[in-house]
Structures are given as C-alpha cells and as structure tokens.
Wavefront OBJ file of the C-alpha trace (Angstrom):
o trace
v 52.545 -165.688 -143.053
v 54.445 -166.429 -146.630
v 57.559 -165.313 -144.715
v 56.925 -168.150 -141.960
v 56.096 -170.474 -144.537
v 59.335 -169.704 -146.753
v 61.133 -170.060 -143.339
v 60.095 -173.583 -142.535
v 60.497 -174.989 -146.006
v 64.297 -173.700 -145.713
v 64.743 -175.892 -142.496
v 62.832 -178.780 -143.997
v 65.286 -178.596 -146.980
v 68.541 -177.886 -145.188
v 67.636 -180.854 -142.297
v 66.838 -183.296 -145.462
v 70.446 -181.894 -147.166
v 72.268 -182.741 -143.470
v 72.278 -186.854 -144.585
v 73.408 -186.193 -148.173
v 76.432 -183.385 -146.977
v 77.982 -185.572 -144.303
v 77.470 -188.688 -146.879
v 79.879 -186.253 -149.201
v 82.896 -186.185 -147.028
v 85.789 -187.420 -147.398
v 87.308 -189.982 -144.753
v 89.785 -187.416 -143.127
v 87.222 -184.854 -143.313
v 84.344 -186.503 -141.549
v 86.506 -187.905 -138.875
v 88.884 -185.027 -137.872
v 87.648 -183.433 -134.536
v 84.766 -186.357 -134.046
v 83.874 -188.611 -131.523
v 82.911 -191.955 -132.600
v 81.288 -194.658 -131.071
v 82.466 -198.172 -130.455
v 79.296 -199.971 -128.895
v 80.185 -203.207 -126.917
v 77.736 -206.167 -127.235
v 78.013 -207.207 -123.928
v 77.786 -205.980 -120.008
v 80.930 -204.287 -118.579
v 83.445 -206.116 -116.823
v 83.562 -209.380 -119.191
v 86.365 -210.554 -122.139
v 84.180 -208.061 -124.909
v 84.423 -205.145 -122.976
v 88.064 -205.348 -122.108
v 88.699 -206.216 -125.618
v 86.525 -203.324 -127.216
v 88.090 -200.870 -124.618
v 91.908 -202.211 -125.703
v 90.852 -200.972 -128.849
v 88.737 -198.137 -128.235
v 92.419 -196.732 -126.133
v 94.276 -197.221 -129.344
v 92.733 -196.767 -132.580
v 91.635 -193.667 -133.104
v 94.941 -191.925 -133.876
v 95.030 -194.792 -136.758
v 91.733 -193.197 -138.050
v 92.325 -190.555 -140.932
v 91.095 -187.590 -139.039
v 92.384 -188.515 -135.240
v 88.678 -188.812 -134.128
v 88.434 -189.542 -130.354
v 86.316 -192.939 -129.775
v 83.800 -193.569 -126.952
v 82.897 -197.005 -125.672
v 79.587 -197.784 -124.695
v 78.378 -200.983 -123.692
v 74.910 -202.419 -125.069
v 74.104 -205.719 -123.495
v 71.323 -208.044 -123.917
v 70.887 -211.237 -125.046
v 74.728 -212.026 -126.329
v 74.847 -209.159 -128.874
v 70.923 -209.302 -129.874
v 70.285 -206.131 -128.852
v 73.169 -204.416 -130.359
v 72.892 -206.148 -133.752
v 69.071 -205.041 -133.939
v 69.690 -201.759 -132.926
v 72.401 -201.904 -135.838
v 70.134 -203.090 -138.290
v 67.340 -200.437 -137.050
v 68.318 -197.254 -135.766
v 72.249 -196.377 -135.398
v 74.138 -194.334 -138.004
v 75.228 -195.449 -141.033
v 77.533 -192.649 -141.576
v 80.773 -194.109 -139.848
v 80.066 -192.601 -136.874
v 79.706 -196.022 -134.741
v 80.951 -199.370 -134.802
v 80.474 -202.532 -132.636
v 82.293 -205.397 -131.622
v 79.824 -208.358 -131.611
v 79.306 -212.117 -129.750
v 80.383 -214.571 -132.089
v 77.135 -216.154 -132.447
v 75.507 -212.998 -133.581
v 76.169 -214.338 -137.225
v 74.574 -217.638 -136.728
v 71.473 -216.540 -135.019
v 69.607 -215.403 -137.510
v 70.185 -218.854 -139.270
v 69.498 -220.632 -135.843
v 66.870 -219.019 -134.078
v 64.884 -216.479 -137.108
v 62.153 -215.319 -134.410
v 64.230 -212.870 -131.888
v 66.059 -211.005 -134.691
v 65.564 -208.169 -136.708
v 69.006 -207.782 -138.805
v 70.744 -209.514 -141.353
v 74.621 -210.101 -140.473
v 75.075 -210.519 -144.371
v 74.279 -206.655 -144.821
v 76.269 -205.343 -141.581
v 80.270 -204.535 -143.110
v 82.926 -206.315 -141.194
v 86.067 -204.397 -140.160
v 87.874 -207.466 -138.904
v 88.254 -209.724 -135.634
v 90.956 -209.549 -133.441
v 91.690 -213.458 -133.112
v 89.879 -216.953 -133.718
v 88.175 -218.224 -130.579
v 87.899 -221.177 -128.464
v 85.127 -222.234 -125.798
v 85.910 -223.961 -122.786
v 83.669 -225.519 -120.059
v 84.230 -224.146 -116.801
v 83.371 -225.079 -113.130
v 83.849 -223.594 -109.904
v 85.671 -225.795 -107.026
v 82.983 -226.976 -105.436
v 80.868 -228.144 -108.269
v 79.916 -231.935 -108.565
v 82.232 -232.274 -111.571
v 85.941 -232.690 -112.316
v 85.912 -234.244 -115.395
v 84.032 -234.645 -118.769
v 82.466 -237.887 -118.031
v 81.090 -236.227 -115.363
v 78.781 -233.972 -117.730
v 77.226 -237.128 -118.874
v 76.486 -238.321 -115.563
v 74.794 -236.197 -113.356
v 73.137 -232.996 -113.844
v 75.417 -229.729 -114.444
v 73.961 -226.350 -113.666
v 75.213 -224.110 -116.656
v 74.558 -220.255 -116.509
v 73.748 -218.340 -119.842
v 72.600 -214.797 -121.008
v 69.772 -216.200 -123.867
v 69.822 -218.188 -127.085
v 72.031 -217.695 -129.831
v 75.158 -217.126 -127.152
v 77.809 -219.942 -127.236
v 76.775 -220.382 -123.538
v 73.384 -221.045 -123.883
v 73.703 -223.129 -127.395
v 76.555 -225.532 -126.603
v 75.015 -227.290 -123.671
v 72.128 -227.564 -126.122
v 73.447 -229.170 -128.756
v 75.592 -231.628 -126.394
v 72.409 -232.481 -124.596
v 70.766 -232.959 -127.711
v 73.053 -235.090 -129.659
v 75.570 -236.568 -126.965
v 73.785 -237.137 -123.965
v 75.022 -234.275 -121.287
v 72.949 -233.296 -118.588
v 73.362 -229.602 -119.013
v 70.290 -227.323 -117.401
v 70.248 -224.201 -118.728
v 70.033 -221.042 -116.617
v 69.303 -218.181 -118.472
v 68.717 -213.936 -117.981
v 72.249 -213.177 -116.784
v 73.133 -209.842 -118.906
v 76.740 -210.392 -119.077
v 79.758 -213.213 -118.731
v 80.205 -210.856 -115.353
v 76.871 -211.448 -114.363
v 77.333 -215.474 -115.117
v 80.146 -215.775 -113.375
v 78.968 -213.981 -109.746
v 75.971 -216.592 -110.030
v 78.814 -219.486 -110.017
v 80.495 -217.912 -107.223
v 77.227 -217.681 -105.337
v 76.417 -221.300 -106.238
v 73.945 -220.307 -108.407
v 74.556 -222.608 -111.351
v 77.452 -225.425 -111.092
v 79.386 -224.113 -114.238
v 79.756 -222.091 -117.422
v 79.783 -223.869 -120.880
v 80.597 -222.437 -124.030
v 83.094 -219.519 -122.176
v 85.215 -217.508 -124.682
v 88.928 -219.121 -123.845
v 89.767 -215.010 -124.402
v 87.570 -214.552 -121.988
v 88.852 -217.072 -119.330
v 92.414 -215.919 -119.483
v 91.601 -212.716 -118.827
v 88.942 -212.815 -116.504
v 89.389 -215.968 -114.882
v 93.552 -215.813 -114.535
v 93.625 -216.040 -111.119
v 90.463 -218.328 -109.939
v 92.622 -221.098 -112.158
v 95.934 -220.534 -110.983
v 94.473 -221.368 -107.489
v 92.217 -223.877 -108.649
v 89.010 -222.091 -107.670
v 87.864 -222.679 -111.074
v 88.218 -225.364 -113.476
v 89.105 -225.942 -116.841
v 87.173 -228.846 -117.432
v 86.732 -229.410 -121.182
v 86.853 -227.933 -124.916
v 84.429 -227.317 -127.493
v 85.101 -227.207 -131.086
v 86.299 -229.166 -133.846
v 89.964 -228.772 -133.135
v 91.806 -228.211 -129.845
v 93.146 -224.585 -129.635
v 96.722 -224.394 -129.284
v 96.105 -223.451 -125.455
v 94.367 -226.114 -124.772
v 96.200 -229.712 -126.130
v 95.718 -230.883 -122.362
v 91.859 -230.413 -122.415
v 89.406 -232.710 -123.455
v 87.822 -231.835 -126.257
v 83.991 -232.784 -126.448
v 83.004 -235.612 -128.905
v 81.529 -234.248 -132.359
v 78.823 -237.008 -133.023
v 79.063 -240.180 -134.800
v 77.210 -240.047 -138.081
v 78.368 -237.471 -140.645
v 74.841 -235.075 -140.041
v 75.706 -234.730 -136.498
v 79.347 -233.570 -137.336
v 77.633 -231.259 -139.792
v 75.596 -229.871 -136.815
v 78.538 -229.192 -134.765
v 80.269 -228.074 -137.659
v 77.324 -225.313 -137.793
v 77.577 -224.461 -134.286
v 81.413 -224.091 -133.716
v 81.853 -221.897 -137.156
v 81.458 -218.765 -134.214
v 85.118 -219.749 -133.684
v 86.595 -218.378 -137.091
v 84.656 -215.505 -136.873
v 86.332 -214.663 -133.009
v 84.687 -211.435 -131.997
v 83.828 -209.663 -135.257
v 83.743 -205.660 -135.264
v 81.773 -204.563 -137.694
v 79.687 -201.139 -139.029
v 75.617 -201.185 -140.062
v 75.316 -201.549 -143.293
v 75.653 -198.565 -145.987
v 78.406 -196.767 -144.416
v 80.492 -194.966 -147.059
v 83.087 -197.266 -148.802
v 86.268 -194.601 -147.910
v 85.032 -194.378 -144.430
v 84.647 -198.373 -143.929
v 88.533 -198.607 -145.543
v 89.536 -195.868 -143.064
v 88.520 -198.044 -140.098
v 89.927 -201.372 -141.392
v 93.414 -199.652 -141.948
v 92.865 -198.372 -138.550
v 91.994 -201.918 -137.154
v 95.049 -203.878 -138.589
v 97.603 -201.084 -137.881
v 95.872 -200.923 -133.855
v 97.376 -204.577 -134.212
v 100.750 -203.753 -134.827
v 100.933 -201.244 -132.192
v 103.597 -202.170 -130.211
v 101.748 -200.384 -126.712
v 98.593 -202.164 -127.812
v 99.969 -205.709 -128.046
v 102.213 -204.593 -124.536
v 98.230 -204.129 -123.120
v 97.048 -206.939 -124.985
v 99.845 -209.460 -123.128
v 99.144 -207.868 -119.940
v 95.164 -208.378 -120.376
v 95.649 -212.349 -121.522
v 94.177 -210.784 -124.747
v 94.564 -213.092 -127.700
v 95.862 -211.321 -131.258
v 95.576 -213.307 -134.030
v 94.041 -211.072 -136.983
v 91.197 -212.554 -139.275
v 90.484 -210.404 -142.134
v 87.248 -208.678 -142.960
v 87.115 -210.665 -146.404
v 87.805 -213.669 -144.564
v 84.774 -213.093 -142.607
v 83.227 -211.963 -145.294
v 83.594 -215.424 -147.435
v 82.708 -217.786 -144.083
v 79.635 -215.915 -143.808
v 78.840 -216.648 -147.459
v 79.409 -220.638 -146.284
v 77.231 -220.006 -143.505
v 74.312 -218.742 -145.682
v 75.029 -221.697 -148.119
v 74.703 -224.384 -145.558
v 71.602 -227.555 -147.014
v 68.350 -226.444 -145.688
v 68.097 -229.880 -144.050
v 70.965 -229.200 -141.491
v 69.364 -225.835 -141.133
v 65.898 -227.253 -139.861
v 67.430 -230.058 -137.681
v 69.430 -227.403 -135.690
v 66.853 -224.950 -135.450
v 64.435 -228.088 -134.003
v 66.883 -228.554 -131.202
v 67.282 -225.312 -130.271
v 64.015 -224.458 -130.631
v 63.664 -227.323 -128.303
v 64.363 -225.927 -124.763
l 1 2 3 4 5 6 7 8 9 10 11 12 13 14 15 16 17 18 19 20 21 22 23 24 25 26 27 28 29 30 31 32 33 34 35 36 37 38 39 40 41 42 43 44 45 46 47 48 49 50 51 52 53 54 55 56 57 58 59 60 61 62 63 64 65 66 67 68 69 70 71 72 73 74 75 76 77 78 79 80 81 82 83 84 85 86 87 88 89 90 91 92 93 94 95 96 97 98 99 100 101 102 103 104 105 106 107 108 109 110 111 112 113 114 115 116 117 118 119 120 121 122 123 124 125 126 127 128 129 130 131 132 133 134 135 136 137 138 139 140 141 142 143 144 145 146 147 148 149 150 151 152 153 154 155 156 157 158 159 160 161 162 163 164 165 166 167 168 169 170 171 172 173 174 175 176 177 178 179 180 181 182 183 184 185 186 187 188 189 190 191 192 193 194 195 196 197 198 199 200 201 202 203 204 205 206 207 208 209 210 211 212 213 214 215 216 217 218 219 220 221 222 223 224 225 226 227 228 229 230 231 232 233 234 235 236 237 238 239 240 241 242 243 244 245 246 247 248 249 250 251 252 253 254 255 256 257 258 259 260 261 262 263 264 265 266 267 268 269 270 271 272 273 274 275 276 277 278 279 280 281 282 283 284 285 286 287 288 289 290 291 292 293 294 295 296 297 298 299 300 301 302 303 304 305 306 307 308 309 310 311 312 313 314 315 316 317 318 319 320 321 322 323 324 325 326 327 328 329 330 331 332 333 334 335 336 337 338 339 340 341
C-alpha cells in the first residue's frame, strides 16, 4: 500500500514538472522534430485559409528547430471561437498559433457580451498586409451602383457580429442611410458566397479585397460579380476606380468609422495566446518576416492574388494600445448601434 502510494505521488510530481521542463527549453530545442499548429479562424476554402496555408507550406524551415506545421481550421463567428479558445484552453508553450479576422481586436471593445479573451494579452507575430473591404454583388442583384445601397433594400450575407461583414452594413445603415439587411449564420466567406450564388442574399459587404482577388478572380473578370464600392477611410491602391463609402458629416461620426475601419491596419493578424516563452515568440516572428522574403512564397503568393505588405508585430502592438485608448463616449455610441440589430 505505501509502495502504491509512493508510486502515484511520483506521477503526480513528474506530470506537474511536464509544464515547467518544456517551459525550460530553448527555442531550437523545443521546436526541432515538432509539429506545430497554425489554427485558421475561419471555414476552409475562403481568403484566411489560403493565406494561413501559404504560410503554414513555408515557414517552418524558418523556425529554429525545422518543426513541421499543421493547419487546422476553427471557424465560428469571424474568429470568435478561435480567439476564446485562445484565451481558454490552447497551449501557451509555442506549440500553436492562429491567424485571426481582423475584427477580432475590436470586438471585445464593440460587442463585450460574446467574448471571453482579451486581444491586449494574446502576442502578435505580425500580419501579412493592410486590408481593404469592398462591397460585392452578384450579376443579377438589384444594384450596380452605390446610390443604389441607399435606395432599395440590399440583401447582405454575414457569419455574426464583430466580422467586417456583418458590422459595416451596420454602421452604414446606422449613420448613412443604406438599406443593408443582414443575413447572418454562414460559417465561412465560402459559405457566404454559395448563398449569393443561390440568390440567397443580394451581396456581400465588408469582403476582405485579399479575399476577392483570390477567391473571386474569375466571377469579376466575367462580370458575374461586382465590385460595387469601398469601405474605409482611404481608397486602397487597388481600388482608385471604386467608390468609396461616405464617412459621416460631423466629426463623432468620422470618429465612429474611424473605430470601425482600424481592422484595416491590423490586416489579418497571426498571433500566439498569451504567456508563450519570449525566445519562442522571437523564433516565430523571425520565421514570419523571413517566410516573406521567400522568393517561392511570394511566387505562390502572386499566383494566389495574395497581398504582401508586412505590418510589424510592434506596429500592431501600438494600434492596439490606440484602440484601448479610444473616449468612452465613442465607445458607448458604437456599441448602441451594434447592439442595435
């Protein structure tokens, strides 16, 4: 019986040492011979998976140790799910990493109730370029132009609040007058855009321009879809021939939109939970700029309408400290209107 006992307390101590031993390595040490994860915050098929899998193809020989990385898609709720589980129950040894929606970061300032992380505490590795967001119809919907949007009613397909597709429409509805309705519960851009081929909804608004050019190269070129209109505060160098959507006329209302189209510097952040070891979070943003330089990445990226255009993780870093600085007022009026729906 004292021998059992002994027994068991050895296992208890050695599984409670496991943590603290793996904690201990070094960078080329922990990584050499592993696989490591690259979760996806999306469905397969749209401009985040092709984007994480680009990546997942060519980093890992940039990673002190030559680990082998797996992709695995987590959708739900444009990144929700994936930034909770981040928060909650994935590794914090190095182990995993994620490449996010860019309006994970602004949720939690936007809509508090559906999350359980805080973006602030996640560590970014760096995005792969800014973003724009377009407005997109199929051929047959009742609009060609942006007037029309403030005109008669648009059918707009979306995953669930705190996406660009879902939050966009919103705020134009709100504060210029569209006549976006809001179709939500698709679990992927993929998903959204069979639902405008079916004539579900009329149109996407708030589409990654990433995610167009990749996805949607073809359906333009013939003129099965249309490139209707930009959002943002700037027009992307793409897109000097698009409208660009009005920004409001009083100075809070360009504060608002100023809010919402921040998710464009931040692109589509990768990032690791929080606590990861500071060698091992180094090792993966040396890996992440050199992937950029890759001369066979950037040959895939061309070929995949893939957009490279670097933003640092302390640049992401100090536009989340912005965010987080932002007058409460602002704050409360945004999170009335999309609270609102």
């Amino acid at each position: 019986m004292v021998y059992n006992n002994y027994k068991r307390v050895l296992l208890l101590l050695t599984l409670l040492l496991i943590p603290t031993l793996s904690q201990a390595q070094s960078a080329p040490d922990f990584y050499k011979n592993r696989t490591v994860f690259l979760q996806i915050g999306s469905g397969s098929g749209g401009g985040y998976d092709i984007i994480g899998r680009l990546f997942a193809r060519f980093m890992g020989p940039y990673i002190s140790g030559n680990p082998k990385i797996v992709p695995q898609n987590v959708p739900g709720g444009g990144s929700l799910a994936l930034a909770n589980n981040f928060a909650n129950i994935v590794p914090r040894d190095g182990s995993v990493f994620g490449i996010f929606n860019t309006g994970m970061i602004l949720t939690p300032l936007l809509t508090p109730s559906v999350v359980k992380y805080d973006p602030r505490k996640f560590k970014f590795i760096g995005a792969p370029a800014r973003e724009a967001h377009v407005l997109i119809a199929w051929h047959t919907a009742p609009i060609t132009t942006l007037e029309d949007v403030f005109k008669r009613e648009v059918i707009v397909g979306a995953t669930a609040p705190g996406g660009a597709p879902f939050d966009y429409p919103l705020l134009t509805n709100e504060l210029l007058g569209s006549k976006f309705r809001i179709v939500t519960g698709y679990r992927s851009s993929h998903e959204s855009r069979l639902a405008m081929e079916r004539g579900e909804v009329h149109a996407l608004a708030g589409h990654g321009w990433a995610s167009v050019k990749s996805d949607f190269v073809d359906d333009i070129a013939t003129g099965r879809i249309r490139v209707i209109a930009a959002f943002g505060m700037q027009k992307h160098y793409d897109l000097q021939n698009v409208p660009l959507f009005p920004i409001g006329k009083s100075e809070e209302e360009r504060q608002l939109f100023n809010l919402m189209y921040s998710r464009q510097i931040t692109g589509r952040p990768f990032m690791t939970p929080a606590d990861v070891p500071q060698d091992r979070l180094e090792a993966l943003r040396k890996a992440f700029s050199a992937t950029m330089k890759d001369k066979a990445f950037l040959a895939d990226a061309e070929k995949l309408n893939v957009d490279i255009d670097p933003v640092s993780a302390e640049e992401l870093e100090r536009l989340v400290g912005e965010l987080y600085a932002v007058p409460r007022p602002i704050l409360d009026r945004m999170q009335k209107i999309l609270s609102s729906n």
